[in-house]
C-alpha positions, 0 to 999 in steps of 0.5 A, a space after each residue: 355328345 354330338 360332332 361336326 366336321 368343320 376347317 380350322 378358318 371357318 368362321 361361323 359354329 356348325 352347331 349355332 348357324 349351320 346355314 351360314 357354316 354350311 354356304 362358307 364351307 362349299 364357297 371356299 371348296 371344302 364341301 365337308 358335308 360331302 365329304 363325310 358322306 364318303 368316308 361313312 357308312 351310314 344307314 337308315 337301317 342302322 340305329 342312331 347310335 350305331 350311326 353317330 359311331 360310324 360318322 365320328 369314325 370317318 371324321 376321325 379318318 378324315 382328320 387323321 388324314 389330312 394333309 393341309 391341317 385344315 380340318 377339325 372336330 368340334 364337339 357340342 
């Protein structure tokens, strides 16, 4: 199963039409990508399913830890 950290008011699906996602989400501050990328420890040394299991971790944290309700995980 893959997953995609998104915001409740994002219009366009990750999975379908990341550009469009991807521009919507930094035009309105929320920069998931970035974000990720800090909560996860990830690494080309790691095996792709190690890899999967480190960033769906640090989704979970950031999802379990925001306060505004904003964020979500959506699974394809």
């Amino acid at each position: 199963m893959t997953f995609m950290l998104t915001t409740i008011d994002n219009p366009f699906n990750p999975f379908d039409d990341f550009d469009k996602w991807f521009n919507w989400d930094c035009l309105h501050g929320y920069n998931s990508c970035g974000l990720l990328d800090r909560f996860s420890f990830t690494s080309d040394a790691l095996p792709d399913k190690q890899n999967h299991q480190e960033l769906k971790r640090a989704m979970d944290e950031i999802v379990a830890n925001d306060l505004t309700g904003m964020r979500l995980i959506v699974e394809k």
